[in-house]
Backbone as JSON, one array per atom type, in Angstrom:
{
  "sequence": "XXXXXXXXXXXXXXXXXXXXXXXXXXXXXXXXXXXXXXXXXXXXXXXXXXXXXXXXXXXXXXXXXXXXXXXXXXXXXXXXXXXXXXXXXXXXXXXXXXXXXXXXXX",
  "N": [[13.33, -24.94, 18.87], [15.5, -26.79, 17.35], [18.88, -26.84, 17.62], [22.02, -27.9, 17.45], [22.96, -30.45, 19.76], [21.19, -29.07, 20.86], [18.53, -27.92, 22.53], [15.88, -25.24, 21.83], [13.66, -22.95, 23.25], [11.26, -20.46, 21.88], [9.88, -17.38, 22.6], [7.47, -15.18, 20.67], [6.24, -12.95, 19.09], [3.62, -12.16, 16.88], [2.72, -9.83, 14.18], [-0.35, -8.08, 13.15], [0.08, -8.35, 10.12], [1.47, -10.58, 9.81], [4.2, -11.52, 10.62], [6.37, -12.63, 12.21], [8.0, -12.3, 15.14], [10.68, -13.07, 16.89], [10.77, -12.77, 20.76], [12.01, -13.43, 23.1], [14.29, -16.05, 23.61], [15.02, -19.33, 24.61], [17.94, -21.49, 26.17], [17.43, -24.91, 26.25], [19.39, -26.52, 27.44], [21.12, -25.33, 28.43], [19.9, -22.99, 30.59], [20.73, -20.58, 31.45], [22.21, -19.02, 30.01], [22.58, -16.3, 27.73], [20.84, -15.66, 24.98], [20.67, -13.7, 22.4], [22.77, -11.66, 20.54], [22.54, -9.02, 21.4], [21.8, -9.21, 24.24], [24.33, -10.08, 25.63], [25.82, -8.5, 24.73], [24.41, -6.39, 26.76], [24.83, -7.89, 29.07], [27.0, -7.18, 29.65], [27.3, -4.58, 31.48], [27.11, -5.48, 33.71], [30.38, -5.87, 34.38], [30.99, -3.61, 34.8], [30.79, -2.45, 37.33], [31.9, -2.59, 40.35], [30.42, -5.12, 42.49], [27.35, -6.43, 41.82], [24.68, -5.68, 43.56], [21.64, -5.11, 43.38], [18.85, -5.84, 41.09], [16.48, -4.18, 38.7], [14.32, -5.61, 36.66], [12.21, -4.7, 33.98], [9.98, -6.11, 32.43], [9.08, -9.02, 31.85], [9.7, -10.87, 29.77], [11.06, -14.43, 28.4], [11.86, -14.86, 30.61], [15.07, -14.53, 30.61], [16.84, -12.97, 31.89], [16.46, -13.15, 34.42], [17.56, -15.34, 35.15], [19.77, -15.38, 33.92], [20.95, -13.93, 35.97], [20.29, -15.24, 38.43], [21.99, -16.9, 37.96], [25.15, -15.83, 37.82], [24.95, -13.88, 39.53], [24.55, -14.51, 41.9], [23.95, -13.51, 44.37], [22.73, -11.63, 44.06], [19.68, -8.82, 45.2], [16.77, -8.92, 43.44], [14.09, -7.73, 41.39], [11.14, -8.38, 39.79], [8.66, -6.38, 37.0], [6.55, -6.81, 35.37], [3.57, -6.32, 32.96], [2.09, -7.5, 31.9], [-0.55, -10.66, 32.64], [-0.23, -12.81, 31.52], [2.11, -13.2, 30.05], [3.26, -13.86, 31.89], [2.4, -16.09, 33.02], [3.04, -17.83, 30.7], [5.64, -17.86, 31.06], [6.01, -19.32, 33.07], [5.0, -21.61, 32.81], [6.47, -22.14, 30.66], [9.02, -21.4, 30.49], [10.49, -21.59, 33.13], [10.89, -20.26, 35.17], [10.62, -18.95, 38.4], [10.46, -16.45, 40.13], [9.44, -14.34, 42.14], [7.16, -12.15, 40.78], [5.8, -8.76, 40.31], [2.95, -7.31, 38.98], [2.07, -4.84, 36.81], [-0.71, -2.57, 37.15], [-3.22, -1.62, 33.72]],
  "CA": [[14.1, -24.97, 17.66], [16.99, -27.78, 17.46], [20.2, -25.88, 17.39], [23.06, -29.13, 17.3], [22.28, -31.13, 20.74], [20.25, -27.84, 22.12], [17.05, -27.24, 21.82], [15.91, -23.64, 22.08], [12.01, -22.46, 23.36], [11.78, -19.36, 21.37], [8.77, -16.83, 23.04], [7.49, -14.69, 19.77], [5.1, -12.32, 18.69], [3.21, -12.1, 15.21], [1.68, -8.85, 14.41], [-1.28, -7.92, 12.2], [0.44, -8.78, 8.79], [1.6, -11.92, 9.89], [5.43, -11.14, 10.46], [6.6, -13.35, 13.32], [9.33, -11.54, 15.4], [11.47, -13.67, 18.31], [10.92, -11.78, 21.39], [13.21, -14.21, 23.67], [14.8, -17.37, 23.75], [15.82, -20.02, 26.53], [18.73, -22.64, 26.18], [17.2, -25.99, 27.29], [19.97, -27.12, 27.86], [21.96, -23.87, 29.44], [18.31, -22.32, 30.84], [20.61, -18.99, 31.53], [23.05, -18.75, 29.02], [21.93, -15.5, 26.69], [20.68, -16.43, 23.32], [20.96, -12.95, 21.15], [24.0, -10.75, 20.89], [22.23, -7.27, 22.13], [21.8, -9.5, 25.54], [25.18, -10.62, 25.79], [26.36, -6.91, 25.17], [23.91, -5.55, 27.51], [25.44, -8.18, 30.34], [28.57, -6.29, 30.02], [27.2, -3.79, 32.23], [27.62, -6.47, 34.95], [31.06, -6.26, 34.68], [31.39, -2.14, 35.3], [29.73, -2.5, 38.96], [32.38, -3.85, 41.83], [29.5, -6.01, 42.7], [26.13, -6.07, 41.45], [23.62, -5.73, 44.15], [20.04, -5.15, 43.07], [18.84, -5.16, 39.6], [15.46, -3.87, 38.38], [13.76, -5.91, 35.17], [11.32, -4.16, 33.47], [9.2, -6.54, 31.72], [9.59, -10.84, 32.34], [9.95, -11.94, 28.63], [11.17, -15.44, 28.54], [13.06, -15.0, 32.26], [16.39, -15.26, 30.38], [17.71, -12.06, 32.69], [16.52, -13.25, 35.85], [18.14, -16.9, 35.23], [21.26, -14.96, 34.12], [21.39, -12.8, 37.24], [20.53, -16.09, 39.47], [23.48, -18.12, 37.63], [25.98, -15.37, 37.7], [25.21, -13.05, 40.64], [23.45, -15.11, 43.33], [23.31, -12.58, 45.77], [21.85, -9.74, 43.68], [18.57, -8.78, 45.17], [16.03, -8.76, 41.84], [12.56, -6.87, 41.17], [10.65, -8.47, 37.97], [7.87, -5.54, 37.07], [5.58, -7.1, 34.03], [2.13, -5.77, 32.71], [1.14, -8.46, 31.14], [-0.42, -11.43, 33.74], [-0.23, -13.9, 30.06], [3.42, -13.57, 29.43], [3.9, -14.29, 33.44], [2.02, -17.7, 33.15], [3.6, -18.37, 29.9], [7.53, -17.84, 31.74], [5.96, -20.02, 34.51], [4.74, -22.78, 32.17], [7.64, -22.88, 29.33], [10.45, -20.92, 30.72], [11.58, -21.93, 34.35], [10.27, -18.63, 36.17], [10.07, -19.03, 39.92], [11.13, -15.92, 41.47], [7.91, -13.16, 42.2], [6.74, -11.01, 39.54], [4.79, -7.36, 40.22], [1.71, -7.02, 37.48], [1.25, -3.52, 37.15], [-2.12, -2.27, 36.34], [-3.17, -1.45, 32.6]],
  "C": [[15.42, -25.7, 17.94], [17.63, -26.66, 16.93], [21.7, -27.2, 17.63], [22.53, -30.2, 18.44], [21.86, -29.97, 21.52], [19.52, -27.74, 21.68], [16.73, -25.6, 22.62], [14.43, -23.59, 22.36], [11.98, -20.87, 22.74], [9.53, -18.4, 22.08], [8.61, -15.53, 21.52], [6.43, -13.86, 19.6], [4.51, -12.15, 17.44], [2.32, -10.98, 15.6], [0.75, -9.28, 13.2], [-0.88, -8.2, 10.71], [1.5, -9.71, 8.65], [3.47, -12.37, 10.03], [5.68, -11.72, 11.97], [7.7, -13.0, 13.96], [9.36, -12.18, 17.37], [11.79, -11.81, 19.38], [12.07, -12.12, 22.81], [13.51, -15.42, 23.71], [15.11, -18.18, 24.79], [16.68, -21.22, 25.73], [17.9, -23.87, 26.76], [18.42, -26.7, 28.14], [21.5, -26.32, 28.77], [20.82, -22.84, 29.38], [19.42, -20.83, 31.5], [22.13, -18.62, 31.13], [22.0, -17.38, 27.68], [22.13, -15.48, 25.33], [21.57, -15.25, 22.25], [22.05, -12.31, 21.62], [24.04, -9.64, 21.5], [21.99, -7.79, 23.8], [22.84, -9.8, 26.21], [26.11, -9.17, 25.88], [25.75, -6.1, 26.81], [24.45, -6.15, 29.41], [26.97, -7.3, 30.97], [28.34, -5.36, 30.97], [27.29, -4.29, 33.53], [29.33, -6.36, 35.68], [31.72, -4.5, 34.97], [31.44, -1.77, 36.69], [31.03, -3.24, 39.59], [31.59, -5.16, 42.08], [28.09, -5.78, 42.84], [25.19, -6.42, 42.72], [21.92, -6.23, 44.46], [19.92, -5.02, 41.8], [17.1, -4.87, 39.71], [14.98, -4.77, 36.9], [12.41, -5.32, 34.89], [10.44, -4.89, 32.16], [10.32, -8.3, 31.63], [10.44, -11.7, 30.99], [9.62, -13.69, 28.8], [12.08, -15.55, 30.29], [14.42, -15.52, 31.87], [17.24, -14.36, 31.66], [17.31, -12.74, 33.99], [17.05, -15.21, 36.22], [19.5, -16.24, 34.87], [21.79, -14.18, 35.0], [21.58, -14.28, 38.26], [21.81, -16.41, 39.54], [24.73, -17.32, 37.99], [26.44, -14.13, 38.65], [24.23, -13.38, 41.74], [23.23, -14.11, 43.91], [22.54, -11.16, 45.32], [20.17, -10.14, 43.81], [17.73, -8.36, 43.7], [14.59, -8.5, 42.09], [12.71, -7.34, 40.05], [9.47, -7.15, 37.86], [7.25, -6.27, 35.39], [4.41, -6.7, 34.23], [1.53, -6.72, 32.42], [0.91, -9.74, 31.84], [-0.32, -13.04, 32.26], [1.61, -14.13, 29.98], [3.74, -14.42, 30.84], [3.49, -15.63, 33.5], [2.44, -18.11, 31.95], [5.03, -18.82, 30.37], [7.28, -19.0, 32.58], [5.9, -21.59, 33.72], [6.04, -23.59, 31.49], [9.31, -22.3, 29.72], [10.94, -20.51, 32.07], [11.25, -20.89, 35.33], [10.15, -19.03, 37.47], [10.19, -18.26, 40.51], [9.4, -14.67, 41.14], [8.22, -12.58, 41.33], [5.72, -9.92, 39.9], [4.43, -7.2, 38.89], [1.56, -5.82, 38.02], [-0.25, -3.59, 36.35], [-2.23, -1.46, 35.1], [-3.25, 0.18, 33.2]]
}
């Protein structure tokens, strides 16, 4: 989705009555800059911590958190944990993903 000179990859879901709901976004052109405002709040918790360590992600999305942890806290060791082995080759394909991912089992 053009946004002025940015384009945006938007990862989405449509349920059963056809209602199309953005589940994450990526900057192309700032790949770990956070798109929505509840992600941009939720970084704030970055800034409570002396120095952030380790984080835990609980599900891959678009890999906006683990491109905003690279960009902004290199040294924090990171765990991805996704269920789904589809979203993980989607992140890998359209949204920059390189760091390991744990598939749990259904």
């Amino acid at each position: 989705m053009p946004r002025g000179t940015d384009i945006r990859r938007t990862l989405a879901s449509l349920n059963e009555n056809g209602v199309v709901t953005q589940q994450s976004a990526m900057s192309l052109m700032r790949p770990e800059q956070l798109i929505f405002a509840y992600e941009r709040a939720m970084a704030l918790a970055g800034a409570v911590v002396p120095q952030l360590r380790t984080a835990l992600l609980l599900g891959l999305g678009a890999a906006r958190w683990s491109r905003f942890l690279a960009a902004f806290f290199p040294d924090c060791a990171l765990t991805i944990v996704e269920h789904d082995a589809v979203i993980v080759e989607l992140a890998k394909r359209h949204f920059r993903i390189d760091h390991p991912v744990a598939l749990t089992m259904p």
